[in-house]
Residue, then its C-alpha position, 0 to 999 in steps of 0.5 A: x500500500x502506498x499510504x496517504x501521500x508524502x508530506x511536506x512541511x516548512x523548514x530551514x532546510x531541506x530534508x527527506x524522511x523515509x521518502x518513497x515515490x510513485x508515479x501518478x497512476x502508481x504503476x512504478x515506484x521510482x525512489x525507495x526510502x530516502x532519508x537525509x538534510x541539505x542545509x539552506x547553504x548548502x547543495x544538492x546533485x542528484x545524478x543517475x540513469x534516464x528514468x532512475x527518479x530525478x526529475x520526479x523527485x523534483x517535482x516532489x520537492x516542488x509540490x506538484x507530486x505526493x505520490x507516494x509515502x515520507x516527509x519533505x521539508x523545505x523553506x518557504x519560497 
């Protein structure tokens, strides 16, 4: 079961917990258990195959995706 959404919550950082998403029609879940924080100064890259998660996990950070399960925190734009 894919839960009730991922969560998203403001903060000075940027933070995922136990972060799990699925596309929109719940077919393919493409990143599994992600934990971890970037500081406001600090960076992020994110690399890895065509169709491994990237741009979804964006789009997660972003608001426009919570398909899935965790918790993401971010500062407010």
């Amino acid at each position: 079961e894919q839960g009730h959404g991922i969560e998203t919550a403001p903060s000075s950082e940027l933070s995922f917990q136990d972060l799990t998403v699925v596309t929109p029609d719940r077919k393919h879940t493409l990143i599994t258990g992600l934990s971890g924080a970037i500081a406001r100064t600090g960076g992020l890259l994110v690399m890895g195959a065509s169709g491994a998660g990237k741009s979804s996990l964006l789009r997660v950070v972003a608001g426009l995706w919570n398909t899935g399960n965790g918790v993401v925190t971010r500062p407010s734009l």
